[in-house]
N, C-alpha and C positions, 0 to 999 in steps of 0.2 A: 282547544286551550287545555294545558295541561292542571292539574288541580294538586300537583304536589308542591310541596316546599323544602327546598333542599338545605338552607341554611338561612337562619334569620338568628340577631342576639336578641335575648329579652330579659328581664331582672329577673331574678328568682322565685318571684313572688309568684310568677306569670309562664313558668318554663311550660307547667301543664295545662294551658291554654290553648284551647280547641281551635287552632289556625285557620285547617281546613273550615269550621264554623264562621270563622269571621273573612275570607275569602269566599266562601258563597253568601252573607248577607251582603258582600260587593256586590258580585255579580245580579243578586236580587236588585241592586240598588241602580247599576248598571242599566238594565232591564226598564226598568219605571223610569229612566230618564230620557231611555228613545222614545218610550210610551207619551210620554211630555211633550216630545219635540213635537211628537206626530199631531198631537191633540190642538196645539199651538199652529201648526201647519195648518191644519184643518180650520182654522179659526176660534178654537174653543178654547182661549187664553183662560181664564179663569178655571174652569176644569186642572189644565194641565200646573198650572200655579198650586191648586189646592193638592195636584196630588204628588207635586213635589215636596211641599210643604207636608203632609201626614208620614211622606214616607221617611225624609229626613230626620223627622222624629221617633221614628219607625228603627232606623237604623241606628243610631245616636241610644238610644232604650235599649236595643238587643246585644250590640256589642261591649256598652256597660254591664251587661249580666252575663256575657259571659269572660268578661275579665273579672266581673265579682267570685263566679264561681271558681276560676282558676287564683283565685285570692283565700278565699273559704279553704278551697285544697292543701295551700301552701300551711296554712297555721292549721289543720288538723295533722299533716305529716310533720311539722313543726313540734306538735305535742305530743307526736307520738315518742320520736328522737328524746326529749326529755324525760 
């Protein structure tokens, strides 16, 4: 799987936001949902429930922060221009 991104639009707020970052908290997230399956296969529904549930939360938290920090970026180059 290749891990570049060749062309995506995004607001400006957001241009210096870490893609690469939030295409591997995918893939992390990816990852914990075969983990699920398997858990669920195995009979262990609640396990695999709980740890869909922690991680969805998990990715939902980390991808907020790093569009906050590609946010934070935009208004310190913002202030710098003025």
């Amino acid at each position: 799987m290749s891990r570049k991104v060749k062309s995506v639009r995004v607001p400006k707020e957001l241009e210096t936001m870490n893609l690469s970052g939030v295409i591997r908290e995918c893939e992390k997230y990816l990852r914990d949902l075969e983990s699920a399956t398997m858990l669920k296969q195995q009979g262990n529904k609640e396990a695999a429930e709980a740890l869909l549930k922690t991680r969805q939360a998990d990715l939902g938290r980390r991808i907020g922060h790093l569009v906050w920090e590609a946010r934070v970026q935009f208004g310190k180059s913002k202030e710098i221009d003025k």
